[in-house]
C-alpha positions as CSV (number, residue, x, y, z in Angstrom):
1,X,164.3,65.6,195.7
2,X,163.4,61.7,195.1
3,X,161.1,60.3,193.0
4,X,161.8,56.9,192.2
5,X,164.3,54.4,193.6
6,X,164.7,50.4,194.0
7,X,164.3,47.2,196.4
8,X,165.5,44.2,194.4
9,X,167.2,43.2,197.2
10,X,166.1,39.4,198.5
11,X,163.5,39.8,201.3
12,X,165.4,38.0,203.7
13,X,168.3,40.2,202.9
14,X,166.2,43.1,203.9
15,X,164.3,41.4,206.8
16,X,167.7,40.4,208.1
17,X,169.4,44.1,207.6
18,X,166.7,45.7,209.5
19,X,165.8,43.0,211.9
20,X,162.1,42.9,211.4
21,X,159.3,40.5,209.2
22,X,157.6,41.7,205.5
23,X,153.7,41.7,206.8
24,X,152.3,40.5,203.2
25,X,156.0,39.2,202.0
26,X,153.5,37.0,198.8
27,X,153.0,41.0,198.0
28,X,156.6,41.7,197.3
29,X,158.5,41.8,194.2
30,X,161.4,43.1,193.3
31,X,161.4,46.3,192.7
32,X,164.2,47.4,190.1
33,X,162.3,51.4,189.7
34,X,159.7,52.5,191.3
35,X,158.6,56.4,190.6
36,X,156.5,58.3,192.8
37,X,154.7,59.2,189.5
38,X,152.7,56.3,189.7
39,X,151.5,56.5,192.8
40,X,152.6,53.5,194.2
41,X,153.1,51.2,197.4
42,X,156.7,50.7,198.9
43,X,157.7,48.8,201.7
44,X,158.4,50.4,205.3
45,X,159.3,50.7,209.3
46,X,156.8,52.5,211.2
47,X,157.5,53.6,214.2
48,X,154.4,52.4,216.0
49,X,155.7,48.6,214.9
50,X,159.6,48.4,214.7
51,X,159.5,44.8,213.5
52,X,157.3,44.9,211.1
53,X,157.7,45.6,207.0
54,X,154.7,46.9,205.8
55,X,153.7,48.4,202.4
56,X,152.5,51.9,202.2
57,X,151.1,54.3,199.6
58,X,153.5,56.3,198.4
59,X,152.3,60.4,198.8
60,X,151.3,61.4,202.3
61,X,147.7,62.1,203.2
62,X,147.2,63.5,206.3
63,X,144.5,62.0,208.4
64,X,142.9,65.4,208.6
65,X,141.9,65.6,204.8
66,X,137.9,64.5,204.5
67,X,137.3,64.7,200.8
68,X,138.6,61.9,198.7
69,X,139.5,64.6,195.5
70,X,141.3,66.8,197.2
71,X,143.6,63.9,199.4
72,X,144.3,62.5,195.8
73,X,145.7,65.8,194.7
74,X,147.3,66.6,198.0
75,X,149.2,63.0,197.6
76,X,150.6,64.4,194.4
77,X,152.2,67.0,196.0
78,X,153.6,65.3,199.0
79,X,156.1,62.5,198.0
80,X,158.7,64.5,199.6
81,X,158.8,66.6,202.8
82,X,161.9,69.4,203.2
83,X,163.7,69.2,206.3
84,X,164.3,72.7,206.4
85,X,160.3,73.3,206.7
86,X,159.0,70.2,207.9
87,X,158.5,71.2,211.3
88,X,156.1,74.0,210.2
89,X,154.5,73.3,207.6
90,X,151.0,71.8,208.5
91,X,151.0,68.4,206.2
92,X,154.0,67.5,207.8
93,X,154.4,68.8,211.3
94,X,152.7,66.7,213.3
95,X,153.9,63.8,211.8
96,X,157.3,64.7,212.0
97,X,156.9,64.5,216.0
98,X,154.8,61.6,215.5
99,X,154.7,59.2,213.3
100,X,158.3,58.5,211.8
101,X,159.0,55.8,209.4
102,X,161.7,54.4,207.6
103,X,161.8,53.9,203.6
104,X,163.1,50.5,202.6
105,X,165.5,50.9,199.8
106,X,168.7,50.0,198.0
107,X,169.3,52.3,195.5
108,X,167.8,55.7,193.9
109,X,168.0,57.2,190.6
110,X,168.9,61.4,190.2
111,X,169.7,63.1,186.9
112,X,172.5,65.7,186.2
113,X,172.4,68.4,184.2
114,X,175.2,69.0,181.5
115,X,175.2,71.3,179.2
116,X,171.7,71.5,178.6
117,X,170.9,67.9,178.8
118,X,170.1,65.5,181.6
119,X,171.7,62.4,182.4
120,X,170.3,59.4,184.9
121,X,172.3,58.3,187.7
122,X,171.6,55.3,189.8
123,X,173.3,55.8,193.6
124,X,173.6,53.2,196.4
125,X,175.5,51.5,199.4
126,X,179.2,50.8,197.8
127,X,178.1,47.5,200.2
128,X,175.0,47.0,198.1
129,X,173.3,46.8,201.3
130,X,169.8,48.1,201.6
131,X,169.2,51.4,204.1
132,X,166.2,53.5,204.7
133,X,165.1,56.6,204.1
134,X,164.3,58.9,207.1
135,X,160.2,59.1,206.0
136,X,157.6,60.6,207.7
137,X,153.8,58.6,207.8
138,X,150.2,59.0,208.3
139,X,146.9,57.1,208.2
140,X,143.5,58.1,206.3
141,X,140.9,56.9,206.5
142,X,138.7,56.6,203.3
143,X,134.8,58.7,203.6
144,X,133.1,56.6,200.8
145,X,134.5,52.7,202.1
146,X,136.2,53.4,205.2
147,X,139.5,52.0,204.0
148,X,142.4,53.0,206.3
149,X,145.5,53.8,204.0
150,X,148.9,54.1,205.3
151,X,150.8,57.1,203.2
152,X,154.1,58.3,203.6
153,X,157.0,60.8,202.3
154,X,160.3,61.0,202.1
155,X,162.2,63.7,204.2
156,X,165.0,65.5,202.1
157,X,167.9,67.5,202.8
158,X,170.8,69.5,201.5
159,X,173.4,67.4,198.7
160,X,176.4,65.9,200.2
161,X,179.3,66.7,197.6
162,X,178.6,63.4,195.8
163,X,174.5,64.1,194.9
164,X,175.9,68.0,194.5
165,X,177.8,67.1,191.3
166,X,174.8,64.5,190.1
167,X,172.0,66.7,191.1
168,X,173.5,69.4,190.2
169,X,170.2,71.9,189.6
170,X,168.2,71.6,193.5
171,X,171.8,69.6,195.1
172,X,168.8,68.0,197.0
173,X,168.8,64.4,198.1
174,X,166.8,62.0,200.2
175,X,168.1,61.8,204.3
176,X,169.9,59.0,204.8
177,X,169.7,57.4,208.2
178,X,173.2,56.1,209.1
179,X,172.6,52.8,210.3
180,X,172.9,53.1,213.8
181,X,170.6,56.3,214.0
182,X,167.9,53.8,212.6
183,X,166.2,52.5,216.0
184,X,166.8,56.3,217.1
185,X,165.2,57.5,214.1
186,X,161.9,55.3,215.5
187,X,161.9,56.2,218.8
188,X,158.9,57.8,220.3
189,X,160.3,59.7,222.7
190,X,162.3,61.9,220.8
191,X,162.2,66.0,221.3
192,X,162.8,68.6,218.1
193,X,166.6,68.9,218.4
194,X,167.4,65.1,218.9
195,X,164.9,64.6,215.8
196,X,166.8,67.7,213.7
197,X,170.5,66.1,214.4
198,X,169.3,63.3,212.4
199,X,167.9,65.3,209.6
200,X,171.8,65.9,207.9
201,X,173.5,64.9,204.6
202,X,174.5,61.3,204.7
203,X,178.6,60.5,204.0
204,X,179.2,60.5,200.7
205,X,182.1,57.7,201.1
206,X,179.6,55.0,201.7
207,X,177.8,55.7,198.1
208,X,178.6,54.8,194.2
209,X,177.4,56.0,191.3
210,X,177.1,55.7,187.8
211,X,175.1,56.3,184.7
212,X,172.2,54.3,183.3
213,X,170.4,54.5,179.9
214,X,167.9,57.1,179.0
215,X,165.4,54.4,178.7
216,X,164.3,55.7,182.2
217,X,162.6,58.2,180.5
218,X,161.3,56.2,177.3
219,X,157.0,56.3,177.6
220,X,155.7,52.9,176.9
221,X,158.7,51.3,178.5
222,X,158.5,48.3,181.0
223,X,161.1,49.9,183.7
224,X,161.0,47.6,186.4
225,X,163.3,45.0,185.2
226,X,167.3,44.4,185.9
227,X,168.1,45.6,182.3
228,X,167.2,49.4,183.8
229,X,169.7,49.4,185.8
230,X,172.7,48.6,183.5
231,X,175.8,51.3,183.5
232,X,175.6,53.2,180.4
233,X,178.4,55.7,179.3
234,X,178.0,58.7,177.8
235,X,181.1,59.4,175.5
236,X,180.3,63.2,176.4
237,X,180.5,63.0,180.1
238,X,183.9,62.6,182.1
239,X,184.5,59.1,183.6
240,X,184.7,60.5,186.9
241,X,181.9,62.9,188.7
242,X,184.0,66.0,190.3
243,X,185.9,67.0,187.1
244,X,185.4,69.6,185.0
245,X,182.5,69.1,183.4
């Protein structure tokens, strides 16, 4: 699972990591959480334009969906696809052979379970780096203005042993895409198994963790701002993730 991440990363930093242009970079900001929750736009790779950054909503629709009510509820349901299922289910399997995308981020946020509380973690690039998301896209087009919207979802997988001890309830986490299986990743002319290899845990060695405040999950809060992303210890929790606790 993955709800809300980050992107504070300098645009040119990010243009530069993944060697292509922001579209509307005047739209950008950085972006220090972003949840799924609120429905929002993120930047991406799509694989019909490689070098371009665009922003997309966040919670596929796919372009088969004609009433307006029911692709805003479908949306909700749809910020992440499985990559166990993906290839059958029919909101993501054509898109999975089709339209590919990569999420722009550099960090995401998963809570752990201990002993019967939960406890934010925010995981990225021990580099501090930005990487993508393996993401899967569509585009709908609106029946009341005609709007085309760009959607997408994140593709998740099985918990390496890092995001098994942080996400400790669904050991889910988002797919990774080592950096050279990126341009692969885009590639139109890949076949199911090529497409599956990719679909895999990402190395835990490359990723750091630690814990940030509850505030995460204060209502009424402004989130998106550096103070979110502060280390916060919790006297109860071991220093270390993999002990016995």
């Amino acid at each position: 699972m993955c709800f809300t991440i980050t992107l504070k990363s300098d645009l040119k930093k990010a243009e530069k990591r993944f060697k292509a242009k922001f579209a509307e970079p005047k739209n950008i900001i950085p972006i220090f959480y972003s949840s799924a929750f609120t429905l929002p736009s993120h930047p991406v790779i799509l694989n019909n334009d490689p070098s371009s950054i665009i922003l997309a909503k966040w919670g596929l629709i796919p372009h088969w969906i004609k009433d307006a009510e029911f692709a805003e509820k479908i949306r909700k349901q749809t910020f992440n696809s499985r990559a166990e299922t993906i290839f059958v289910k029919p909101t993501f399997r054509n898109q999975i052979k089709q339209k590919r995308c990569m999420v722009i981020v550099d960090g995401f946020f998963e809570w752990r379970e201990f002993k019967g509380k939960k406890y934010p973690y925010y995981i990225f690039m021990k580099n501090e780096e930005p990487f993508a998301f393996a993401g899967i896209w569509d585009e709908w087009i609106a029946p009341d203005s005609g709007e085309i919207i760009k959607t997408f979802s994140v593709i998740t997988c099985d918990a390496n042993d890092l995001l098994s001890k942080i996400h400790n309830t669904k050991k889910r986490m988002p797919v990774i895409l080592d950096k050279q299986d990126e341009e692969k990743w885009l590639n139109n002319g890949l076949d199911k198994a090529d497409i599956e290899k990719l679909l895999k845990p990402y190395k835990e060695n490359d990723l750091e963790a630690y814990t940030v405040s509850k505030m995460i999950t204060q209502r009424g809060v402004e989130k998106n701002t550096p103070e979110i992303l502060k280390p916060f210890d919790y006297p109860e929790l071991n220093s270390k993730i993999g002990m016995n606790n």
